[in-house]
N, C-alpha and C positions, 0 to 999 in steps of 0.2 A: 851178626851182632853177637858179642858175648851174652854166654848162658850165665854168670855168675851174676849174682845179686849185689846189683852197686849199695853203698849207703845211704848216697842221694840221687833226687832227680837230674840234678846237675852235673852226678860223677856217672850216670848214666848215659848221657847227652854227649861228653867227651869221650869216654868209653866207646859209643858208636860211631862217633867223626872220627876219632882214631883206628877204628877196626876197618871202616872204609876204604883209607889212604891208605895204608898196609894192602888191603886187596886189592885195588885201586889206581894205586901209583899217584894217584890225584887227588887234592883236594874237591870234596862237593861243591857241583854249582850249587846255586840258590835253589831249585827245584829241589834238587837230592836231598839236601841241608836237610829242606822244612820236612820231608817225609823219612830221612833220617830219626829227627829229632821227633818227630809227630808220634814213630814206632818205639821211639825208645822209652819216651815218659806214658806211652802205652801198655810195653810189657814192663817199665817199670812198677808203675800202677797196681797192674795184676798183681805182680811178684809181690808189692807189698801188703798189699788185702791176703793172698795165701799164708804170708809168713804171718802175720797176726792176727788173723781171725785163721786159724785152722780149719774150724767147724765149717765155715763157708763154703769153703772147695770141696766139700765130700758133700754128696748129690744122690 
């Protein structure tokens, strides 16, 4: 999965189905997709809580 921080959840989501098929050769079945998709609006999540709440992530 790309490291770079998408802008949305959704250019996050296509960003990982595309980084897939590249490595891949194949589009995801429907299993892959959902847990694809599941990780990506995941580490997007995080990635956006760190970039705006700074304070958050230092522990």
């Amino acid at each position: 999965m790309p490291h770079t921080h998408a802008p949305t959840k959704a250019a996050a989501c296509h960003d990982a189905l595309e980084a897939f098929e590249q490595e891949h050769h194949h589009a995801p079945d429907a299993h892959e997709k959902a847990r694809l998709l599941s990780d990506a609006v995941k580490e997007w999540e995080h990635e956006e809580v760190a970039a705006t709440h700074p304070e958050a992530s230092v522990a």
